[in-house]
C-alpha beads as a LAMMPS data file, in Angstrom:
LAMMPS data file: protein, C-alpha beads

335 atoms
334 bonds

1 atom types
1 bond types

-500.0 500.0 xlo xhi
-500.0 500.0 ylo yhi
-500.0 500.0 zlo zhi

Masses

1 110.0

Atoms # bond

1 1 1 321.252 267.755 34.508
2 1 1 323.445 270.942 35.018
3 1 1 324.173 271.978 38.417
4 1 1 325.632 275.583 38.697
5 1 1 328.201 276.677 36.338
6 1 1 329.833 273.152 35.131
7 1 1 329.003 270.089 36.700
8 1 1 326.415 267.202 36.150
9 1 1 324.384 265.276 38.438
10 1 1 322.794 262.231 36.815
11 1 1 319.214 261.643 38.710
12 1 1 318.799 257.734 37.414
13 1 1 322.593 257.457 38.948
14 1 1 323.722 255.219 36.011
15 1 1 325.781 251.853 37.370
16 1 1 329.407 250.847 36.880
17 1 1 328.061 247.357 36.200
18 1 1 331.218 246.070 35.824
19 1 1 334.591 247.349 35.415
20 1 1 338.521 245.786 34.395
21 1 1 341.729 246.371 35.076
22 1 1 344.972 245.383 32.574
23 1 1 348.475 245.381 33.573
24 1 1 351.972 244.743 32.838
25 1 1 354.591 243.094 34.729
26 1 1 355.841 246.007 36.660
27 1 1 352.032 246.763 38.037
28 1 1 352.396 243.375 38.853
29 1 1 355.171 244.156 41.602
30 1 1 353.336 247.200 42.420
31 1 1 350.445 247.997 45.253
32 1 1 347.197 246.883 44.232
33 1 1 348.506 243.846 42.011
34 1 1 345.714 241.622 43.679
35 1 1 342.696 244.263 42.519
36 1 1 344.281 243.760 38.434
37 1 1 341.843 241.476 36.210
38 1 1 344.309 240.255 34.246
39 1 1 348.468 241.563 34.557
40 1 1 351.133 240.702 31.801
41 1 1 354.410 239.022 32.283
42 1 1 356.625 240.743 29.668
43 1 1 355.527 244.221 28.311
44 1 1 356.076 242.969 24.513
45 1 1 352.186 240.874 25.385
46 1 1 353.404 238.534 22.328
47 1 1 353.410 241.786 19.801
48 1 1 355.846 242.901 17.680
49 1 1 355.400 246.232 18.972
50 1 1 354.909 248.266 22.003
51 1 1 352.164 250.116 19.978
52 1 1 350.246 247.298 19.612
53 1 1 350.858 245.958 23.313
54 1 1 349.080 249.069 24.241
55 1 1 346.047 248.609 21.932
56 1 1 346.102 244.738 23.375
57 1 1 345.495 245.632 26.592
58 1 1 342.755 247.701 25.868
59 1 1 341.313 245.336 23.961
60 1 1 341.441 243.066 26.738
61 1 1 339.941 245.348 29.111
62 1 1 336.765 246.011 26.919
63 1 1 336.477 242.146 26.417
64 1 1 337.097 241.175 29.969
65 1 1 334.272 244.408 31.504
66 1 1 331.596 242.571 29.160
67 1 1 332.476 239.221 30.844
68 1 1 332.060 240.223 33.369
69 1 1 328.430 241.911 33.303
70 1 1 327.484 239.222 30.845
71 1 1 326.454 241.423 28.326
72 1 1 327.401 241.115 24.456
73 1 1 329.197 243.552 22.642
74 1 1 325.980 243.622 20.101
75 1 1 324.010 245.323 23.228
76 1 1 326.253 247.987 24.170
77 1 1 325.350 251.224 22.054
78 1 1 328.971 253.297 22.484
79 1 1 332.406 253.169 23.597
80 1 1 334.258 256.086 24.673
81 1 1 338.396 255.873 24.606
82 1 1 341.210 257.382 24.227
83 1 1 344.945 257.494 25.205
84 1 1 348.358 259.512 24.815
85 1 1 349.353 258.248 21.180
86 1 1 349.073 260.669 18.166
87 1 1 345.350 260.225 16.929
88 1 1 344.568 258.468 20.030
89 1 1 345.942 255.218 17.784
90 1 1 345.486 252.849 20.525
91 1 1 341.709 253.107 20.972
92 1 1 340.565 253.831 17.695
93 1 1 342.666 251.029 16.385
94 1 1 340.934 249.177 19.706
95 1 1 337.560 250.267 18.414
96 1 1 338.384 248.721 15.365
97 1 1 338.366 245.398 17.319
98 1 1 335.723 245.727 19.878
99 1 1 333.143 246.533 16.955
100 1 1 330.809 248.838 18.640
101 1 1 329.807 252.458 18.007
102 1 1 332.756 254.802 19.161
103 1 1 333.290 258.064 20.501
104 1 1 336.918 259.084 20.350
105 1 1 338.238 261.387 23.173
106 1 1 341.267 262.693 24.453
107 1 1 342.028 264.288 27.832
108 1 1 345.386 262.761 28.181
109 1 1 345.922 261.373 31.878
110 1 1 342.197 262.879 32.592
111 1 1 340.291 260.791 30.004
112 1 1 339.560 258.000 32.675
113 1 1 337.105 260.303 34.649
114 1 1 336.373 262.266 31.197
115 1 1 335.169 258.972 29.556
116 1 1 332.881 257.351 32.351
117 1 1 331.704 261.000 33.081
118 1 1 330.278 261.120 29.650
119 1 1 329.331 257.363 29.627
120 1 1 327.010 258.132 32.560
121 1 1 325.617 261.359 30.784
122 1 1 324.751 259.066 28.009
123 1 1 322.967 256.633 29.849
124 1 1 321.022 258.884 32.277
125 1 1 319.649 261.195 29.468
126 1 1 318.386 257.916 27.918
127 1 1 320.630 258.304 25.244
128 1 1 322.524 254.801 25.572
129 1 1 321.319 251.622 27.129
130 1 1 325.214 250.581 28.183
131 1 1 328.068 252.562 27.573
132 1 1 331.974 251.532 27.851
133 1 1 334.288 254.092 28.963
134 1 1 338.168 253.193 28.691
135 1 1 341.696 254.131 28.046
136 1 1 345.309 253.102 27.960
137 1 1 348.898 253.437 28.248
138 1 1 352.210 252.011 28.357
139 1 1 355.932 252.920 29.493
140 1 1 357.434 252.705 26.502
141 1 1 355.474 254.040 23.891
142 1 1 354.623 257.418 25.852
143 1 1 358.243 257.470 26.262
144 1 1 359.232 257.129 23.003
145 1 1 356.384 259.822 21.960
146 1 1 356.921 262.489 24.696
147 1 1 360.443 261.722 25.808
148 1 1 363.201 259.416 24.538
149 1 1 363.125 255.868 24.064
150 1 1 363.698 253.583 26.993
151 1 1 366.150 251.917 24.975
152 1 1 368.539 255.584 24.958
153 1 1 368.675 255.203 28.902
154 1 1 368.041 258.830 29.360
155 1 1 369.027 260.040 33.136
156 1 1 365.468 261.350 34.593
157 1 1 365.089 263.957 36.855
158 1 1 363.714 263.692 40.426
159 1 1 360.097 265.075 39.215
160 1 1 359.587 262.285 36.113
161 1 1 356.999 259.959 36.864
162 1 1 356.320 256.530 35.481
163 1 1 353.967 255.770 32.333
164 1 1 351.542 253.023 34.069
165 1 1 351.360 250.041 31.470
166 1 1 347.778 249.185 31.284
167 1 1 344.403 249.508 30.264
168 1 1 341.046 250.182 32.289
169 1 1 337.334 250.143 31.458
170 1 1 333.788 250.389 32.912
171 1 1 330.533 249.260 31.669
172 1 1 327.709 251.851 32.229
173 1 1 324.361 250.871 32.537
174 1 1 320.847 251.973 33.458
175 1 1 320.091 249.444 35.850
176 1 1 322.012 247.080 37.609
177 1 1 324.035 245.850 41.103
178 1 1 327.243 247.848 41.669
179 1 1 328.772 251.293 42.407
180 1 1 326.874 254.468 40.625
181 1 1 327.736 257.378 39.025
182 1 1 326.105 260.465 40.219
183 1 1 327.928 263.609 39.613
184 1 1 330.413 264.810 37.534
185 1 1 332.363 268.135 37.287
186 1 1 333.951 268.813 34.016
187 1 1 337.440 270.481 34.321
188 1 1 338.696 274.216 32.548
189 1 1 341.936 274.032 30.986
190 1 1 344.606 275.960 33.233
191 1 1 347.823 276.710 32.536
192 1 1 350.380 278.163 34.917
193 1 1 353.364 278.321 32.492
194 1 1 355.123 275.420 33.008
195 1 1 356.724 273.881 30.171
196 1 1 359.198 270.913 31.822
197 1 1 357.711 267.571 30.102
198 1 1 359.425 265.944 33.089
199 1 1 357.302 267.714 35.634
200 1 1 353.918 266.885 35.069
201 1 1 352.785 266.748 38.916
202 1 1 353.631 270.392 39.423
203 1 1 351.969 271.268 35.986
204 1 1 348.404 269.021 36.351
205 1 1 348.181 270.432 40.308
206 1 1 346.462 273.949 39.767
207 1 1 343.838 272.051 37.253
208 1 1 343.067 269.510 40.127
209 1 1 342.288 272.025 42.553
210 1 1 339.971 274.635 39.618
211 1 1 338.216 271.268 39.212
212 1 1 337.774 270.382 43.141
213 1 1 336.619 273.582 44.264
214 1 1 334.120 274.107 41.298
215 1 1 333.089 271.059 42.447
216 1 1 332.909 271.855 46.099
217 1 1 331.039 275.537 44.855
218 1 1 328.458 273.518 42.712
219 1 1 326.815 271.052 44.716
220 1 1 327.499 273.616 47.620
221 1 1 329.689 271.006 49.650
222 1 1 332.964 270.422 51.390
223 1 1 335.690 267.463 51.548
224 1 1 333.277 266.128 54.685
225 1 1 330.798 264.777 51.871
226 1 1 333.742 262.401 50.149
227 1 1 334.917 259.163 52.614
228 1 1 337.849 259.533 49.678
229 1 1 339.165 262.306 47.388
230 1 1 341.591 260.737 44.952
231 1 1 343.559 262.912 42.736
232 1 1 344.806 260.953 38.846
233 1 1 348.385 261.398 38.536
234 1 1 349.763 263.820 40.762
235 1 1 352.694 261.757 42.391
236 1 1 355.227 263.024 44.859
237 1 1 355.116 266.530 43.474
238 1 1 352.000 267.481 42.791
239 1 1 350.036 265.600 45.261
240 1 1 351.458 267.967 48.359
241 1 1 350.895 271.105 46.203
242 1 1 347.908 270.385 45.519
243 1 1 346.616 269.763 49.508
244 1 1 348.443 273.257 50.002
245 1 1 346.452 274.882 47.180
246 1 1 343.300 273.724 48.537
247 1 1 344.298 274.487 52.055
248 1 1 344.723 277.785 51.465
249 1 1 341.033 278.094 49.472
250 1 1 339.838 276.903 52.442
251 1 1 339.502 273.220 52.072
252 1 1 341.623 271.230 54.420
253 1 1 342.144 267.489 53.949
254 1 1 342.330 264.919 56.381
255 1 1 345.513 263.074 56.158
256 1 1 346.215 260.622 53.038
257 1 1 343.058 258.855 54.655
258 1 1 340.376 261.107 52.819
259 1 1 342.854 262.819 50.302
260 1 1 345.590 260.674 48.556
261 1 1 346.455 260.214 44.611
262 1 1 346.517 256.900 41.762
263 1 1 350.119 257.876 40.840
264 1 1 351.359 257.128 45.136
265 1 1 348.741 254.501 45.164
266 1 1 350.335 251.859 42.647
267 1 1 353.954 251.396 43.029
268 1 1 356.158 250.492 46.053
269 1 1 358.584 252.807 47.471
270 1 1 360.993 250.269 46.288
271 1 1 360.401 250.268 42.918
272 1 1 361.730 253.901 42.590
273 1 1 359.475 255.005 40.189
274 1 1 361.048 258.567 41.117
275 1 1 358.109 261.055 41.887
276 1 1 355.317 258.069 41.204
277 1 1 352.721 256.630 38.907
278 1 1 351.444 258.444 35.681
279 1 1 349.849 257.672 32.200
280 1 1 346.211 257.203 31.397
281 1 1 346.316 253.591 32.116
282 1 1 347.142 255.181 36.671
283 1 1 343.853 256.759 37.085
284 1 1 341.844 254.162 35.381
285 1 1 343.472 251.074 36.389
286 1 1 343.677 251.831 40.282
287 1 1 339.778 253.155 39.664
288 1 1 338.719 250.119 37.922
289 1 1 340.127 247.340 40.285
290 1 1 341.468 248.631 43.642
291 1 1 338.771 251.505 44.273
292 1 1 335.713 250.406 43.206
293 1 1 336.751 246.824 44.995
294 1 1 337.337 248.607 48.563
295 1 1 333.927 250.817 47.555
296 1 1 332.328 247.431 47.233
297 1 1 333.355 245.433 50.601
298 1 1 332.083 248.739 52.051
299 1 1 335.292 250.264 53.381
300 1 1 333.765 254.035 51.266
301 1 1 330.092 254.970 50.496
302 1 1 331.538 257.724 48.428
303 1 1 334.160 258.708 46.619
304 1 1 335.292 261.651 44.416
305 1 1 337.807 260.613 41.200
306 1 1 339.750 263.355 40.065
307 1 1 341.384 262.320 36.645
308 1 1 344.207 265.092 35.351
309 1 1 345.895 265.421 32.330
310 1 1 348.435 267.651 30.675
311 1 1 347.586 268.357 27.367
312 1 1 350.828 268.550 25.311
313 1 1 351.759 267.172 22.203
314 1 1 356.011 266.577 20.752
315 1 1 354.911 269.260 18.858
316 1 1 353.942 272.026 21.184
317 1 1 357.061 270.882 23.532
318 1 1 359.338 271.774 20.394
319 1 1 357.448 275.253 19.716
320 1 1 358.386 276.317 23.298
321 1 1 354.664 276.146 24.223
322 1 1 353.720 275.813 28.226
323 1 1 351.711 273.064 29.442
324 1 1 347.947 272.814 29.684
325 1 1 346.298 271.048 31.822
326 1 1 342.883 269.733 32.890
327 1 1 341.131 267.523 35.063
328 1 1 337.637 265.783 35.436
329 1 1 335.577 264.919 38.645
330 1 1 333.207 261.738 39.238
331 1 1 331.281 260.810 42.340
332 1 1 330.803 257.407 42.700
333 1 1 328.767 255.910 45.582
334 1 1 327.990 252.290 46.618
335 1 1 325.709 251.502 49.339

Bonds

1 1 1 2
2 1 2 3
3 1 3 4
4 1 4 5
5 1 5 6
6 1 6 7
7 1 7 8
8 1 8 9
9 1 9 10
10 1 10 11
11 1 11 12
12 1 12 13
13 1 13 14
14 1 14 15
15 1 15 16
16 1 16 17
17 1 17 18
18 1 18 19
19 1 19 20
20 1 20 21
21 1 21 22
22 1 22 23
23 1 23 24
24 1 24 25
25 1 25 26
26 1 26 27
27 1 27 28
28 1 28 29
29 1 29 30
30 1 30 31
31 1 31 32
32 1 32 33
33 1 33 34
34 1 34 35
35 1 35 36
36 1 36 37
37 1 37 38
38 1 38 39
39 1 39 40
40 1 40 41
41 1 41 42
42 1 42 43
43 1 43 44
44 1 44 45
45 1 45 46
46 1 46 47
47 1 47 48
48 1 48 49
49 1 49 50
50 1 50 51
51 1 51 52
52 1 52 53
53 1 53 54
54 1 54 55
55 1 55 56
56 1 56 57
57 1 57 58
58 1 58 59
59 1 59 60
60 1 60 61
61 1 61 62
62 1 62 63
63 1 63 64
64 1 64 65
65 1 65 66
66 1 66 67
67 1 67 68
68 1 68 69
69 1 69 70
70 1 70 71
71 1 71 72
72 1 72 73
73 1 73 74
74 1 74 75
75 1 75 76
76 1 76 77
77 1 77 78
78 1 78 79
79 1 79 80
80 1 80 81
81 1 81 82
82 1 82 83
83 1 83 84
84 1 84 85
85 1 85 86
86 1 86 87
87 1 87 88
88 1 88 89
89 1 89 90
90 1 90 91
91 1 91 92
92 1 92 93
93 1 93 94
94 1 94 95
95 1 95 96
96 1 96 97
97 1 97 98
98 1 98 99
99 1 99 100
100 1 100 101
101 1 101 102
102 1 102 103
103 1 103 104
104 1 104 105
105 1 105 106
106 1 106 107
107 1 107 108
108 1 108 109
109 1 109 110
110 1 110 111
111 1 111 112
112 1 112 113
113 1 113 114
114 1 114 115
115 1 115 116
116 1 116 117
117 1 117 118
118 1 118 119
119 1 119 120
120 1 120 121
121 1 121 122
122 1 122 123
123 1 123 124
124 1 124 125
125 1 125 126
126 1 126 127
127 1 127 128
128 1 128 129
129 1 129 130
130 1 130 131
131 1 131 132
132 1 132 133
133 1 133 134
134 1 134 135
135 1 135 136
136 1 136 137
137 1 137 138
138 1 138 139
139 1 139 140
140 1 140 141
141 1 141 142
142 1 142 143
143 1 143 144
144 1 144 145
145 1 145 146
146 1 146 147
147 1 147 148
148 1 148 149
149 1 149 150
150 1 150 151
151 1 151 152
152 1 152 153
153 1 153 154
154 1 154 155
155 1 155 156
156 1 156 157
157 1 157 158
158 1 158 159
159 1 159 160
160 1 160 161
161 1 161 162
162 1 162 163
163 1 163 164
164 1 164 165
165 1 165 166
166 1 166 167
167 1 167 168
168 1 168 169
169 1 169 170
170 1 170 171
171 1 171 172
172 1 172 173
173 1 173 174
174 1 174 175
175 1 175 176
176 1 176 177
177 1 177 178
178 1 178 179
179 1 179 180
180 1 180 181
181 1 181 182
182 1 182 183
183 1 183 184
184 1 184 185
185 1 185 186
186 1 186 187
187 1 187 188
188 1 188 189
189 1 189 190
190 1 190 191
191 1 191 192
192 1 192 193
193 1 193 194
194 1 194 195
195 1 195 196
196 1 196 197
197 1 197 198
198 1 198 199
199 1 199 200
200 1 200 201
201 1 201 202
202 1 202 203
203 1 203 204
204 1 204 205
205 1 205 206
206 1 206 207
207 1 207 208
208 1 208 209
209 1 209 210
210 1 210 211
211 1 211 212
212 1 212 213
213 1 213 214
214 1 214 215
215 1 215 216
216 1 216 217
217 1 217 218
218 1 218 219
219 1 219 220
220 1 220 221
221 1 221 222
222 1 222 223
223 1 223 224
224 1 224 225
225 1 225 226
226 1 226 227
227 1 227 228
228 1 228 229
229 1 229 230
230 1 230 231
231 1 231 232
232 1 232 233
233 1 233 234
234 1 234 235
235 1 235 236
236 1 236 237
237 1 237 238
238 1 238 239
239 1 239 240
240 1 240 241
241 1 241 242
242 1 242 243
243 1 243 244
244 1 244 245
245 1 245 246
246 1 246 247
247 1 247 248
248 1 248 249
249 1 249 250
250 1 250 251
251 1 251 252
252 1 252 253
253 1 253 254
254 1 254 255
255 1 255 256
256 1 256 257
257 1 257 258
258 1 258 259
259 1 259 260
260 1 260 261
261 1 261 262
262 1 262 263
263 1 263 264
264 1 264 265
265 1 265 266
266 1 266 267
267 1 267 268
268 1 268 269
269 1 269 270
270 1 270 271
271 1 271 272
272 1 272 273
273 1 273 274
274 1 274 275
275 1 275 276
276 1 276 277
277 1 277 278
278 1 278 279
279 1 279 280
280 1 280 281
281 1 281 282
282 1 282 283
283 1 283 284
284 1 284 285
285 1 285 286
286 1 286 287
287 1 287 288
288 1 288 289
289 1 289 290
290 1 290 291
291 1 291 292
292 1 292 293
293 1 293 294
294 1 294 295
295 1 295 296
296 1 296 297
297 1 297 298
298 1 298 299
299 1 299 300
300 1 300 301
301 1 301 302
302 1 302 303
303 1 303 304
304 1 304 305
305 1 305 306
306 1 306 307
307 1 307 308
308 1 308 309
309 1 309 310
310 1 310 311
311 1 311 312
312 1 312 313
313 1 313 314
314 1 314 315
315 1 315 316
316 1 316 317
317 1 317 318
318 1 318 319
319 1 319 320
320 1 320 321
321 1 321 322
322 1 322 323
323 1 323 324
324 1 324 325
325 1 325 326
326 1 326 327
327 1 327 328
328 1 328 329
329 1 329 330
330 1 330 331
331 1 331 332
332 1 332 333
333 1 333 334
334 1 334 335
């Protein structure tokens, strides 16, 4: 049901009735290793290329959310996915494997929230019985797509962040045990003329904070209603811009506590991931094990997800084009 100008709420409050999380063998070093399903010791997974390492770990997030919830793949009606690769290569060829109906989106780094968003619209309008919502990434093939090559050993400048390997999904149902989904704010594309590839936190920051305050202005409520407010990708750089952007709308956060990000969330300081965690695989990985975990031993009742992307392509980099970005808001409560 539309509340004011572009948000959801979802009356039946469709369940997350089970969710996984898919890493490699840096995530493994990382933060919230313990809340991973399953984490990888090389980041070849046995493939004879990173493309298909990505699609792998997809693949196993899908298989291991139905585990799970004990539900067959025959009973789910659609699965939404999508990643950074041209034609979103990694889900669809995914899809190919999972063998359900599919919905192919892309958001970039925002599809996390932009997939269980529409997962839960599905269910709660009746249209879909169970719904999986999940995405991907991996270091080296965003590299190789966006950047250069890990092999070329390209110096990095202090505002990169890292391309989370992994894969994260959630199984949406009508009724159930777990945490539910009962809002959603769906983000406007801003773009404030950045065009550095290696400065993505700066770029996705303004996008965050359209989509938090039309968030705030639509259900006509402040950061007091979230226990947490947790921003996709932001990292070093775009997290603190974006807690002075909302500061001075008005909205003043209470300490990393009730306002923090995935991308500072997943790494250790020493693992000098530069300005922090990034990739589709951030928002939905720390989501899909270490939040909804802590939601579930009742450390939050609520939580607001704030998945951001920046929606270049090789292509519009080469043109000269600036960066547009986008994010999507979920609620998610557990009580």
């Amino acid at each position: 049901m539309l509340i004011g100008h572009q948000s959801w709420t979802f009356p039946s409050k469709p369940v997350i009735l089970s969710s996984a999380a898919v890493g490699g063998p840096f995530e493994a070093q990382g933060n919230v290793a313990d809340d991973f399903d399953k984490l990888y010791g090389d980041i070849w997974l046995e493939q004879d290329s990173f493309e298909k390492a990505e699609k792998k770990m997809l693949e196993d997030a899908c298989d291991i959310a139905l585990q799970k919830a004990g539900i067959d793949k025959g009973q789910v009606n659609f699965l939404l996915a999508g990643d950074l690769m041209n034609q979103i290569i990694s889900s669809s060829f995914s899809a190919r494997t999972v063998g359900v109906p599919y919905l192919g989106i892309f958001g970039a780094c925002s599809t996390s929230m932009e997939g269980l968003a529409l997962a839960a619209q599905l269910v709660d309008s009746g249209s879909a019985h169970y719904a999986l919502a999940g995405t991907c990434s991996h270091n080296a093939t965003a590299e190789k797509q966006f950047r250069y090559p890990t092999e070329y050993g390209s110096q990095k400048p202090p505002t990169a962040q890292w391309t989370v390997t992994g894969a994260g999904a959630a199984l949406v149902g009508t009724n159930g045990v777990g945490p539910r989904v009962t809002a959603a704010t769906i983000g406007r594309v801003v773009d404030m003329g950045i065009t550095d590839p290696f400065n993505m936190g700066a770029a996705m920051a303004p996008a965050a904070v359209d989509t938090i305050q039309a968030h705030f202005r639509d259900f006509q409520i402040g950061p007091g209603h979230y226990d947490l407010i947790v921003t996709g990708d932001l990292g070093k750089v775009g997290h603190p811009i974006a807690a002075d952007l909302l500061a001075k709308h008005g909205f003043t956060m209470h300490g990393e506590s009730q306002f923090t990000d995935c991308g500072l969330l997943i790494y250790k300081e020493e693992q000098q991931v530069i300005a922090g965690g990034s990739g589709c695989a951030c928002c939905a990985t720390v989501t899909y094990g270490h939040l909804l975990n802590r939601l579930k031993r009742g450390e939050w009742r609520r939580i607001l997800v704030i998945a951001t992307g920046a929606l270049l392509s090789p292509l519009s980099f080469q043109q000269n084009e600036t960066i547009p970005c986008v994010a999507h808001a979920v609620a998610i409560e557990y009580s």
